[in-house]
N, CA, C and O of each residue as an XYZ file, in Angstrom:
328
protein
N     -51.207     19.481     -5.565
C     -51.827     18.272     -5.032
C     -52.516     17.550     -6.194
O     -53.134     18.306     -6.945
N     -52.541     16.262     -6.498
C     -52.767     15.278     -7.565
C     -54.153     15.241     -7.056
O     -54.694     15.334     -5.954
N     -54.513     15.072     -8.263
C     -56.235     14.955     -7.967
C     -56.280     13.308     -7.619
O     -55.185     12.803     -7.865
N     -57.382     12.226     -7.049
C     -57.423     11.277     -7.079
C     -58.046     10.675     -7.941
O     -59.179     11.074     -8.209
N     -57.364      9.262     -8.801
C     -57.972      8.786     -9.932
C     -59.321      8.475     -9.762
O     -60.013      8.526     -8.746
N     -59.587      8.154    -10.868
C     -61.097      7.940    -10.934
C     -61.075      6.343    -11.558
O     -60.054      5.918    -12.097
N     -62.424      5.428    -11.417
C     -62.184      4.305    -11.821
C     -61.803      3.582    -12.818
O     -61.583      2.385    -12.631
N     -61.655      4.125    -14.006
C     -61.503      3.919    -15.527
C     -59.977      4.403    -15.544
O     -59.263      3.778    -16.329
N     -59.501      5.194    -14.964
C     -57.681      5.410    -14.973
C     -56.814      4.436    -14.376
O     -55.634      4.190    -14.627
N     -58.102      3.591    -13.008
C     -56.943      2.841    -12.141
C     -57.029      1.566    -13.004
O     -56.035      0.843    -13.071
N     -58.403      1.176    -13.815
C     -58.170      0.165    -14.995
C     -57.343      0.408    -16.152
O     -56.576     -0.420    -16.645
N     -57.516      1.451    -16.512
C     -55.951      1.914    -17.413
C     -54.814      1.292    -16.782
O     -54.228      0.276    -17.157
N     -54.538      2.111    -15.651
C     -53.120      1.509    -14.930
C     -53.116      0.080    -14.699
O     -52.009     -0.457    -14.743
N     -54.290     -0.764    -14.423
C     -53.707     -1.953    -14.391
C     -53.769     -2.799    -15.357
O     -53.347     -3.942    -15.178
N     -54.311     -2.405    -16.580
C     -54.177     -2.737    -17.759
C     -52.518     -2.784    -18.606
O     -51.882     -3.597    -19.277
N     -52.361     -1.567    -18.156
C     -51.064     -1.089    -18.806
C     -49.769     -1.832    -18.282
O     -48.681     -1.821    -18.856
N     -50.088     -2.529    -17.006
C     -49.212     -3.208    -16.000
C     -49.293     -4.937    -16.853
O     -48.489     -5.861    -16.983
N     -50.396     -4.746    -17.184
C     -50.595     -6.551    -17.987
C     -49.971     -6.358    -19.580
O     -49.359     -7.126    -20.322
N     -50.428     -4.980    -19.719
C     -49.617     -5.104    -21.310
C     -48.343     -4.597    -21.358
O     -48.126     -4.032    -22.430
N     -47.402     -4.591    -20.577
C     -46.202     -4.519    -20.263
C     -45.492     -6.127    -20.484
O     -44.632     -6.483    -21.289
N     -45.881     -6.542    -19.926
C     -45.556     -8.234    -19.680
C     -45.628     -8.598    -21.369
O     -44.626     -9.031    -21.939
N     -46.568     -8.435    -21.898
C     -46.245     -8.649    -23.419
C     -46.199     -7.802    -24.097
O     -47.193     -7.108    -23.882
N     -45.260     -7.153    -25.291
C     -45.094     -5.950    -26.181
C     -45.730     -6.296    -26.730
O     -45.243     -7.231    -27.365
N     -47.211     -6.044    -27.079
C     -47.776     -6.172    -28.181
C     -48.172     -4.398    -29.086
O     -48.265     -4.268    -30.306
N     -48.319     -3.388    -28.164
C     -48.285     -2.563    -28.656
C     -47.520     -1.302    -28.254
O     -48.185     -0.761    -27.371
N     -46.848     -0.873    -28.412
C     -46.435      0.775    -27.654
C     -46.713      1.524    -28.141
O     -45.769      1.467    -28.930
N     -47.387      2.556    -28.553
C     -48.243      3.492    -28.872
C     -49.415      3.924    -28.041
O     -50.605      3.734    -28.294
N     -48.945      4.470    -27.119
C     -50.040      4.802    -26.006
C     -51.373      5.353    -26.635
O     -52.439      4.980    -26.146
N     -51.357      6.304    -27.791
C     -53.106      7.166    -28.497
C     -53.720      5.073    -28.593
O     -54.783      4.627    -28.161
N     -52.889      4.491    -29.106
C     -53.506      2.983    -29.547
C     -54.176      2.080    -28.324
O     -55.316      1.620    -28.250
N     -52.868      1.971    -27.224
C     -53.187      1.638    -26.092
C     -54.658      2.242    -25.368
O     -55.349      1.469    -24.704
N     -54.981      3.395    -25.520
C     -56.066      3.869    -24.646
C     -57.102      3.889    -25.249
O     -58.173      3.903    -24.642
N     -57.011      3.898    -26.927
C     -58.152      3.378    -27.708
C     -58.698      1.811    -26.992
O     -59.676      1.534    -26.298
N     -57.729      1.108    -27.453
C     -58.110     -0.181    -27.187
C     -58.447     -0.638    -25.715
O     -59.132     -1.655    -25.608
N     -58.036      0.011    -24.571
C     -58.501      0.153    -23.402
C     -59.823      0.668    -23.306
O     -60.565     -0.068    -22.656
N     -60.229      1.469    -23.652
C     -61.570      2.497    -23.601
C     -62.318      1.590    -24.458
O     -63.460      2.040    -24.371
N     -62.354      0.791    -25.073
C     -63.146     -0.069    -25.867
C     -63.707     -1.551    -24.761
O     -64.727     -2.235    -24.848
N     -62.731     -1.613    -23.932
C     -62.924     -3.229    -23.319
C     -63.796     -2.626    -22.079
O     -64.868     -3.113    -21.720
N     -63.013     -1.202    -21.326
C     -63.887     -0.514    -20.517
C     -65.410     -0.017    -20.644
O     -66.202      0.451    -19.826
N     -65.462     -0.226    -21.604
C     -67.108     -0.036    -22.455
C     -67.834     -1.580    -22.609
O     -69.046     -1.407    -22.731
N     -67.543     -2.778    -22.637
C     -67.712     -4.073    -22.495
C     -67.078     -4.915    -21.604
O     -66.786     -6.099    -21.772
N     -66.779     -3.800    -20.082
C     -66.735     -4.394    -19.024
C     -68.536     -4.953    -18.495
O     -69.608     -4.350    -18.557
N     -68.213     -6.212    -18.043
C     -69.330     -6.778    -16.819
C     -69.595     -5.771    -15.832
O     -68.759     -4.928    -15.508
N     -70.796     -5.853    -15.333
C     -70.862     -4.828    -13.937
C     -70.151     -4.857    -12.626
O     -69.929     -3.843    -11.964
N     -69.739     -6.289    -12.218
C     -69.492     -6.512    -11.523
C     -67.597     -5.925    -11.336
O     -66.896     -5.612    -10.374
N     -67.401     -6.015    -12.715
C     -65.681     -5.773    -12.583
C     -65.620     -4.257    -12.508
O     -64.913     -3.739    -11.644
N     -66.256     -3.578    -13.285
C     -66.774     -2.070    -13.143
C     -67.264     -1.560    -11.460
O     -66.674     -0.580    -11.006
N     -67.972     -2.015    -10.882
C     -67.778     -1.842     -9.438
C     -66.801     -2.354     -8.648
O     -66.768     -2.041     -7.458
N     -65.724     -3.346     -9.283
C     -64.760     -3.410     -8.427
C     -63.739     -2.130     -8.242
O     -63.075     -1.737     -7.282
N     -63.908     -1.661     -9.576
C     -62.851     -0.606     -9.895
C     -63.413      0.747     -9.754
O     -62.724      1.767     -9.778
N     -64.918      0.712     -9.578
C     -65.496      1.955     -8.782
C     -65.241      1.892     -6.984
O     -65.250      2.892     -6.265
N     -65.032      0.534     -6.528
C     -65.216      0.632     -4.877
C     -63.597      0.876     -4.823
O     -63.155      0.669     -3.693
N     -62.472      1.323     -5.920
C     -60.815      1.180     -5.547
C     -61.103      2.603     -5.687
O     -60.499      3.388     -4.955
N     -62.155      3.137     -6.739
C     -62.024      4.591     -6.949
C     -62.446      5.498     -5.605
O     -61.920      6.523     -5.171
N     -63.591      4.739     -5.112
C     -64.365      5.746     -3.953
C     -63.185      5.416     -2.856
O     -63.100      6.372     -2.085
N     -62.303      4.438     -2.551
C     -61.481      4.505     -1.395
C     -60.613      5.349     -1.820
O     -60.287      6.207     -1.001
N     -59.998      5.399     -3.117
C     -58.835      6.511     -2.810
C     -59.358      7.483     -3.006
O     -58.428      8.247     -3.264
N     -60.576      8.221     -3.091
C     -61.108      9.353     -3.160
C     -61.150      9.988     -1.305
O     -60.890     11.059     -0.756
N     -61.727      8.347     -0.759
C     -61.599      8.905      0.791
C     -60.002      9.078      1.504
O     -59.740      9.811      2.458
N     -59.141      8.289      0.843
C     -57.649      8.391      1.563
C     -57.449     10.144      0.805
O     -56.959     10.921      1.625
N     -57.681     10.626     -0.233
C     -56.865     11.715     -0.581
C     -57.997     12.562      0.684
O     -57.364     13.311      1.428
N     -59.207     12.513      0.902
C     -60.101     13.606      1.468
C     -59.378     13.883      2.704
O     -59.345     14.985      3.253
N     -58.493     12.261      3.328
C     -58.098     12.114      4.569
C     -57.053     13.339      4.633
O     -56.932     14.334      5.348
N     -56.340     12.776      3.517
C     -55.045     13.115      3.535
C     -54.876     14.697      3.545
O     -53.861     15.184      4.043
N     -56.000     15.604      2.921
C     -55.880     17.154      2.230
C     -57.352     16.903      2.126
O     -58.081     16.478      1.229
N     -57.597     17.449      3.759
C     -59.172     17.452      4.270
C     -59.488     18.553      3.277
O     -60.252     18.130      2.410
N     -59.088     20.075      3.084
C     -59.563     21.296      2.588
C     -59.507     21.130      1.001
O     -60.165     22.022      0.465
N     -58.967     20.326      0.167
C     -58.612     20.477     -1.070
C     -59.824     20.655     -1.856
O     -60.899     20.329     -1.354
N     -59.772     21.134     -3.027
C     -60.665     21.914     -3.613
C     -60.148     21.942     -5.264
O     -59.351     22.776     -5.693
N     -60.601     21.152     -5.864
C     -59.831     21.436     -7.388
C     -60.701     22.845     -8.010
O     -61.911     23.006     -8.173
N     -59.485     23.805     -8.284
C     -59.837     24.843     -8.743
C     -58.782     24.511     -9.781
O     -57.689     24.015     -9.506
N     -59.256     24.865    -11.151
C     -58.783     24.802    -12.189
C     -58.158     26.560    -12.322
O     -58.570     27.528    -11.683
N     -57.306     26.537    -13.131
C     -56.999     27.890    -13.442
C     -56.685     28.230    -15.079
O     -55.845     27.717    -15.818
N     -57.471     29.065    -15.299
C     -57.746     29.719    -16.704
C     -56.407     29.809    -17.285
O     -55.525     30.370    -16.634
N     -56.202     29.403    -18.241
C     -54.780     29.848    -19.734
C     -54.806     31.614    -19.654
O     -55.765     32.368    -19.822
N     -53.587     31.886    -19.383
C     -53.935     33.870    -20.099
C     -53.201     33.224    -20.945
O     -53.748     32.127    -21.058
N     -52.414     33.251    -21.514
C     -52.022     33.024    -22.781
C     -52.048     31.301    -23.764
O     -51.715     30.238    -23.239
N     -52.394     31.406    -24.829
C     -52.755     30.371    -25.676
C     -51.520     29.132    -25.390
O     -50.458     29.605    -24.985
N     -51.540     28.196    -25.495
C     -50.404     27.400    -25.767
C     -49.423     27.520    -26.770
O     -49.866     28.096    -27.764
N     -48.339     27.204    -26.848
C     -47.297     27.250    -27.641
C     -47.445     26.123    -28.782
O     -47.744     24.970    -28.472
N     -47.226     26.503    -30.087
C     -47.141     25.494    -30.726
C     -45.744     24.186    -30.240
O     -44.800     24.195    -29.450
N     -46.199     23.394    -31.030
C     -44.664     22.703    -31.097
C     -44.068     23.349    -32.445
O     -42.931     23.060    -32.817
């Protein structure tokens, strides 16, 4: 079960939907720099828009998978290099 985004991912996503329309960069590490920078010199007001999209889909997933419970689960073994 997908956890539900949080408000700064669903501005990612609709960021990423506007910088589609123009190639200006593809390099996503670049893309989320430069996202995480404008998200830091968001207005308050646009920042609670995208907190009141976060708290609704927080209530549609509660709807959806009343019991869910993010339990993370521990690595036994290290990751693989590449």
């Amino acid at each position: 079960i997908p956890r539900p985004r949080n408000a700064f991912i669903l501005f990612r996503s609709a960021m990423c939907e506007e910088l589609r329309k123009e190639p200006v960069e593809t390099d996503h590490r670049m893309i989320s720099r430069i996202i995480g920078k404008v998200w830091k010199t968001l207005d308050a007001t646009t920042k609670a828009y995208y907190n009141h999209l976060a708290a609704q889909e927080k209530e549609e997933h509660s709807r959806l998978y009343p019991g869910y419970r993010f339990n993370p689960q521990a690595r036994i073994a290290p990751p693989k290099r590449r």
